[in-house]
TIRO-264551 format. One record per residue (C-alpha): x, y, z; residue number from 1. Coordinates in nm, 2 decimals, decimal comma. Example, Ala and Ser with C-alpha at 12.3 -4.5 7.8 and 13.67 -1.06 7.14 Angstrom:
BEGIN
1,23 / -0,45 / 0,78 / 1;
1,37 / -0,11 / 0,71 / 2;
***
This chain:
BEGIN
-1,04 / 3,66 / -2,49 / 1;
-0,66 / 3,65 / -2,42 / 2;
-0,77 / 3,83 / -2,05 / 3;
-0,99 / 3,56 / -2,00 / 4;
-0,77 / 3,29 / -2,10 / 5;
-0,51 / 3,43 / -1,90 / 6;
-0,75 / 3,38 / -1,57 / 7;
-0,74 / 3,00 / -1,66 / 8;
-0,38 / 2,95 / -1,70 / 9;
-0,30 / 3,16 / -1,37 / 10;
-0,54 / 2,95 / -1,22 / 11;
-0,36 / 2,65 / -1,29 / 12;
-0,02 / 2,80 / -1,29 / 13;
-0,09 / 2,85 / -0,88 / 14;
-0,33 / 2,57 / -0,79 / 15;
-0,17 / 2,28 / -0,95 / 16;
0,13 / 2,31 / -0,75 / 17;
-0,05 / 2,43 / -0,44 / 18;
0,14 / 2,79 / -0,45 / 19;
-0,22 / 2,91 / -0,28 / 20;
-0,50 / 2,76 / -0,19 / 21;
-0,83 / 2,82 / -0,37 / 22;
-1,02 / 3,03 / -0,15 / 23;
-0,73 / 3,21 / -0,11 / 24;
-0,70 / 3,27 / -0,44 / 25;
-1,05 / 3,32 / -0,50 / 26;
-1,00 / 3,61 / -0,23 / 27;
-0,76 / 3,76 / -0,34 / 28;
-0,85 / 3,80 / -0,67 / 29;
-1,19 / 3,92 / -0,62 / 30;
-1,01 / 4,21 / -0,39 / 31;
-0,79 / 4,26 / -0,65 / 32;
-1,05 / 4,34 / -0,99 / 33;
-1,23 / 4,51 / -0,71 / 34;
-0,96 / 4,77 / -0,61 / 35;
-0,86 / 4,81 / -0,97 / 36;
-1,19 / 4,88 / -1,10 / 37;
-1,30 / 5,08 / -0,80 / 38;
-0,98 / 5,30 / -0,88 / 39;
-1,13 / 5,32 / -1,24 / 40;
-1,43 / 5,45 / -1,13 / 41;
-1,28 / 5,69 / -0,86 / 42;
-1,06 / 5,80 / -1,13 / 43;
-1,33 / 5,85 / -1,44 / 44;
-1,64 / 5,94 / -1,21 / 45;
-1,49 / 6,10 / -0,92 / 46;
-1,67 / 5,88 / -0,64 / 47;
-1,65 / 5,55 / -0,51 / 48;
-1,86 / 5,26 / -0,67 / 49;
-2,27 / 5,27 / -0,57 / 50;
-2,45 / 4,99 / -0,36 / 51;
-2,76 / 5,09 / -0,61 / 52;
-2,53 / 4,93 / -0,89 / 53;
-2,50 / 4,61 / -0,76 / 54;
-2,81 / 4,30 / -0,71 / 55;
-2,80 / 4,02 / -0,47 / 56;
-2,82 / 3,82 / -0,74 / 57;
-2,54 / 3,94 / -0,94 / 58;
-2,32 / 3,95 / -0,67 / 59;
-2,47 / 3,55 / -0,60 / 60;
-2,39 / 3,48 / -0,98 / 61;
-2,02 / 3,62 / -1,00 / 62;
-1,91 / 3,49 / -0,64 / 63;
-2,04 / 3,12 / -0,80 / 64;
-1,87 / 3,19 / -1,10 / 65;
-1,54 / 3,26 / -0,94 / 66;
-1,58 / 3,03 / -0,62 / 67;
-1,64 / 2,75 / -0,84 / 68;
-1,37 / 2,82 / -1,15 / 69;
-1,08 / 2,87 / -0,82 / 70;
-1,19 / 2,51 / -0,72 / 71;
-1,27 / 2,35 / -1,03 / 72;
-0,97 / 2,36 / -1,14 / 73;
-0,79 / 2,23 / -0,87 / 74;
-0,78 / 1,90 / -1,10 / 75;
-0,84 / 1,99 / -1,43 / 76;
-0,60 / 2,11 / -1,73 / 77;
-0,61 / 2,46 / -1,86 / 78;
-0,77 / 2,36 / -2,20 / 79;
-1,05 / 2,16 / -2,03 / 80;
-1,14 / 2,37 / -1,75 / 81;
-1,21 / 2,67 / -2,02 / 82;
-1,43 / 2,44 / -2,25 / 83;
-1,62 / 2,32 / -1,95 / 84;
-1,65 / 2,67 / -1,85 / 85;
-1,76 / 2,82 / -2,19 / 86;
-1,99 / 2,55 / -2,27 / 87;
-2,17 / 2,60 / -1,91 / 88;
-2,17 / 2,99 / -2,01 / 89;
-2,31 / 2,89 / -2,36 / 90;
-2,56 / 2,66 / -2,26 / 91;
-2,72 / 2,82 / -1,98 / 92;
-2,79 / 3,14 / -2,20 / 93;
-2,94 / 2,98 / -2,46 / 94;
-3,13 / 2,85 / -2,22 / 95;
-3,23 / 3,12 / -2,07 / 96;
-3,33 / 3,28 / -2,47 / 97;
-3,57 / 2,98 / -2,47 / 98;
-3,75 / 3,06 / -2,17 / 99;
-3,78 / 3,40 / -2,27 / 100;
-3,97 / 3,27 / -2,53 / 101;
-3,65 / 3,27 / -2,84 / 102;
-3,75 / 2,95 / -3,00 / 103;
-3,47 / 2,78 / -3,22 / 104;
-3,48 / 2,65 / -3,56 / 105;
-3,42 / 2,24 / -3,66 / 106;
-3,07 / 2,34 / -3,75 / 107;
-3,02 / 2,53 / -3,46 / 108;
-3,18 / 2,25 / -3,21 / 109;
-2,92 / 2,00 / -3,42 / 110;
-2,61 / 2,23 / -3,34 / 111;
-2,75 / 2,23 / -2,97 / 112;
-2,78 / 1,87 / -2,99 / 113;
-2,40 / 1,84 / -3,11 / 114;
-2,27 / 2,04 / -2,87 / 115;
-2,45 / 1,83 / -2,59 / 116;
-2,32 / 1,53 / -2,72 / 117;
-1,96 / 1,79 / -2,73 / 118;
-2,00 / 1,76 / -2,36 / 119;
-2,09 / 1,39 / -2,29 / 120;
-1,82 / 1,24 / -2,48 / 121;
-1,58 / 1,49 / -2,26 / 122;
-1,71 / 1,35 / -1,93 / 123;
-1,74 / 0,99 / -2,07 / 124;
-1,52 / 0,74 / -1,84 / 125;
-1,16 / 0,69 / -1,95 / 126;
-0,84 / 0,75 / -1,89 / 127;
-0,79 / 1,11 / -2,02 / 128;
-1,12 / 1,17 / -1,85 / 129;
-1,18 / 1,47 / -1,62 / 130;
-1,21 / 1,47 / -1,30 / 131;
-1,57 / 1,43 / -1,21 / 132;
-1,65 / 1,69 / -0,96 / 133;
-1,43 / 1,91 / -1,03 / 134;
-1,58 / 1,93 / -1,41 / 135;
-1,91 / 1,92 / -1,19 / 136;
-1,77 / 2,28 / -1,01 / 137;
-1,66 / 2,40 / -1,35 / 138;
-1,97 / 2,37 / -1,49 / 139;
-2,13 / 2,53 / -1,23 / 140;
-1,88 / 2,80 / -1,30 / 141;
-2,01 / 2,89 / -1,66 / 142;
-2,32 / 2,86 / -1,55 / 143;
-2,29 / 3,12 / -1,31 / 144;
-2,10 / 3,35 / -1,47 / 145;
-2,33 / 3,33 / -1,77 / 146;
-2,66 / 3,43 / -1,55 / 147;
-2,39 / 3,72 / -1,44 / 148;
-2,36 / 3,82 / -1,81 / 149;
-2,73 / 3,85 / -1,86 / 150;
-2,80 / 4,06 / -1,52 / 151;
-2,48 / 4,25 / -1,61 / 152;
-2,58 / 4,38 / -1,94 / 153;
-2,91 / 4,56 / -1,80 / 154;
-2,65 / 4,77 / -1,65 / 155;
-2,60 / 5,16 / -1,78 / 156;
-2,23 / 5,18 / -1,69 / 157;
-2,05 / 4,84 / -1,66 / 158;
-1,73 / 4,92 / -1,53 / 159;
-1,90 / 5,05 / -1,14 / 160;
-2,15 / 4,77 / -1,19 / 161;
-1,88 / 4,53 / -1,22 / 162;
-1,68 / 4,77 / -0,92 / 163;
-1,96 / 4,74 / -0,71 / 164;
-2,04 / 4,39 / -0,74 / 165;
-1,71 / 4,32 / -0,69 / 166;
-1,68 / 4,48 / -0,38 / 167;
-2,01 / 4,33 / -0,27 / 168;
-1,86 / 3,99 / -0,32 / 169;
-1,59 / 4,07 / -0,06 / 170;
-1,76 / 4,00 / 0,28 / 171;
-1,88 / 3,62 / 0,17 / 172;
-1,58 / 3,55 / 0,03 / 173;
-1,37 / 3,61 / 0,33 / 174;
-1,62 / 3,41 / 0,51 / 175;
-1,56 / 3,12 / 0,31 / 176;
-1,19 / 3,18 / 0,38 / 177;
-1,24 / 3,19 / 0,72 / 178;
-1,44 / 2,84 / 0,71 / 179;
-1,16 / 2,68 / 0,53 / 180;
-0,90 / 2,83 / 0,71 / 181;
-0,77 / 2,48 / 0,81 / 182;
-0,62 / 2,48 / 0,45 / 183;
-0,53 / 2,79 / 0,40 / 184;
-0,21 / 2,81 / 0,19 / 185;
-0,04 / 3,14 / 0,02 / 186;
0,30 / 3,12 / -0,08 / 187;
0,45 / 3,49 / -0,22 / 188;
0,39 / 3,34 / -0,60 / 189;
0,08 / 3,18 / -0,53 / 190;
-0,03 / 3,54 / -0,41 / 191;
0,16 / 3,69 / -0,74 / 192;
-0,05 / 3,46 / -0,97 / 193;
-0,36 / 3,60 / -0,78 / 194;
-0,33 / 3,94 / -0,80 / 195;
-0,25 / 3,89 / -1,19 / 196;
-0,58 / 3,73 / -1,24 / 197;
-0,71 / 3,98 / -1,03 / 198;
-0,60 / 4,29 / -1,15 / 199;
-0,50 / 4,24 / -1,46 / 200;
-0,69 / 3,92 / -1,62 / 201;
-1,05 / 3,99 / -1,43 / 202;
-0,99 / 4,39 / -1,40 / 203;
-0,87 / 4,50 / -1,71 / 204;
-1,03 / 4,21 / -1,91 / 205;
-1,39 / 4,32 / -1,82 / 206;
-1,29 / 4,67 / -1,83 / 207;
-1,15 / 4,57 / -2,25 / 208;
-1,47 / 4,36 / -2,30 / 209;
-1,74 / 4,57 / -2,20 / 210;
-1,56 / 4,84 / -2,45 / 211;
-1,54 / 4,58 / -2,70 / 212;
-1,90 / 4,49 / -2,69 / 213;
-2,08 / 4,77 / -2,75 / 214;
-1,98 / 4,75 / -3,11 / 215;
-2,12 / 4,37 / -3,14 / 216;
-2,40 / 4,19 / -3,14 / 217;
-2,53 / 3,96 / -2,89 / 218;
-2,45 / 3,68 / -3,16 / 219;
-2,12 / 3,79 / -3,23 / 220;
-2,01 / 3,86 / -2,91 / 221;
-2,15 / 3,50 / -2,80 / 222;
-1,93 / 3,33 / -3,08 / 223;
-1,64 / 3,55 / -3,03 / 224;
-1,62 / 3,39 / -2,66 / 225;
-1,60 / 3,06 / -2,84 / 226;
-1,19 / 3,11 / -2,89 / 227;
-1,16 / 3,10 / -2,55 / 228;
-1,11 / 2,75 / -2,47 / 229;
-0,85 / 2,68 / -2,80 / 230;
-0,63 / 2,98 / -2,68 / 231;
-0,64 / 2,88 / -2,32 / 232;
-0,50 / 2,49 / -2,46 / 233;
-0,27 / 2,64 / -2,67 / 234;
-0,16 / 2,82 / -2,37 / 235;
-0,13 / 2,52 / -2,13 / 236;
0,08 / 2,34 / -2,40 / 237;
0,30 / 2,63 / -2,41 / 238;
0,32 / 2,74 / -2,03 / 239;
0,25 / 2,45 / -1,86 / 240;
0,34 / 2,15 / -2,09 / 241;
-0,01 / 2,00 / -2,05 / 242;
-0,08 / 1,75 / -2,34 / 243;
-0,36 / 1,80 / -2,64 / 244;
-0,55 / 1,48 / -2,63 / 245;
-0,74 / 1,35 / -2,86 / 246;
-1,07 / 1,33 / -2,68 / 247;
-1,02 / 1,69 / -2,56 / 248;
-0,96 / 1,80 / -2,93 / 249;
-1,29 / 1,58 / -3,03 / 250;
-1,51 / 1,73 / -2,77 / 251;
-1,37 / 2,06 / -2,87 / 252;
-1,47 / 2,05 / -3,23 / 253;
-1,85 / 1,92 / -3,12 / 254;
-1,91 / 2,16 / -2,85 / 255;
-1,77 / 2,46 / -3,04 / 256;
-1,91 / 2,35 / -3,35 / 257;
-2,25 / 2,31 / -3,23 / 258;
-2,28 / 2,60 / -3,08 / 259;
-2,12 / 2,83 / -3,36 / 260;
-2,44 / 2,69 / -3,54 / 261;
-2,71 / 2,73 / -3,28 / 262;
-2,52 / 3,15 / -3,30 / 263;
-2,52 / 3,14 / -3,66 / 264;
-2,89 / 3,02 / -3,69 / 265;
-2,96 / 3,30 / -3,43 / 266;
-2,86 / 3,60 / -3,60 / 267;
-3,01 / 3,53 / -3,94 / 268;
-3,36 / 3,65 / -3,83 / 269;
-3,21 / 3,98 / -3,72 / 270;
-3,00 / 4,02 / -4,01 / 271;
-3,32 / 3,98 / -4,24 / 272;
***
């Protein structure tokens, strides 16, 4: 969780100040997690990543997810970027459990309910409001990256399906570079920060994750990713002097709150 954390406060740490722009960085750090987990594979496997190990639409899924999050948070503070992101990856699997047929029970559908509500009162006009579209793009984010985690975990070895997708997600992004070349900015820090999210952040995070899930349930490794969002505003108070406010801190406590329940309520009939 500190990995991913660490994506959204290099994120801000280059965008805010325009060190890069975000297609640039979106690049960039895509080419980065790719070479570093393409070395991984080179290095544990002995050959380069497989085509067979990566789907259209995972490689769809991740280049939304990271596409989106580069310029989502263009205008939006560390803390609420990573709840917008986390809800939009929370919500959109649990959706995807009730299509498959999971059905929830009363106390689960109220902890959904909450954390809807979580959400609302986030985007409500106001002052300390976010930004509109870019909370839309962030949203849009989690979404995406949470259709990623579901087509990711049918994989036998994550760390060349994660290579290989990565790779895959090369060519369009450099496309979409090449479209917005008009504002194409990438100052030698703003190219620092990308590689770290890159390399070390993306990379290594997914590398620690995927290791760290095996030995967790769905459930548990759905609520684990709920301490996301409060380290990541802890971290932009500390790093980049952004402010707690209050509506942030209420929204936190719904969203979280309801969906720890909906996670709770989910792994009591598999505990049984």
């Amino acid at each position: 969780m500190l990995c991913f954390a660490a994506n959204s406060l290099l994120c801000r740490l280059a965008l805010a100040p325009k060190l890069i722009d975000p297609a640039t960085f979106t690049s960039v750090r895509i080419l980065s997690a790719a070479a570093l987990l393409t070395a991984c594979v080179l290095v544990g496997r002995g050959h380069l990543p497989r085509r067979t190990h990566a789907s259209a639409r995972s490689i769809a899924a991740l280049l939304g997810y990271m596409a989106f999050f580069s310029f989502g948070y263009t205008r939006l503070s560390a803390g609420t970027g990573a709840l917008l992101l986390i809800g939009g990856v929370q919500l959109t699997m649990l959706y995807v459990a009730w299509r498959e047929g999971e059905r929830f029970s009363p106390l689960a559908w109220l902890g959904l309910g909450l954390a809807l509500l979580g959400v609302l009162y986030l985007l409500l006009p106001g002052v300390s409001a976010p930004d509109p579209l870019s909370a839309a793009l962030m949203a849009i984010s989690g979404a995406c990256f949470g259709l990623f985690s579901l087509l990711a975990r049918r994989g036998s070895d994550p760390v060349e399906v994660n290579a290989s997708n990565m790779l895959w997600c090369l060519p369009p992004v450099v496309l979409v570079n090449l479209f917005l070349l008009g504002t194409f900015i990438a100052t030698p820090a703003g190219l620092a920060l990308a590689i770290a999210s890159g390399a070390l952040a993306t990379g290594f995070g997914y590398i620690v994750w995927y290791l760290a899930v095996r030995s967790l349930t769905a459930g548990q490794a759905a609520t684990v990713q709920l301490s996301m969002p409060a380290v990541t505003a802890l971290g932009g108070v500390v790093f980049l002097a952004e402010p707690l406010s209050l509506r942030l801190l209420i929204a936190s406590a719904a969203m979280i709150g309801g969906i720890a329940i909906v996670m709770v309520q989910r792994a009591k009939p598999s505990a049984a």
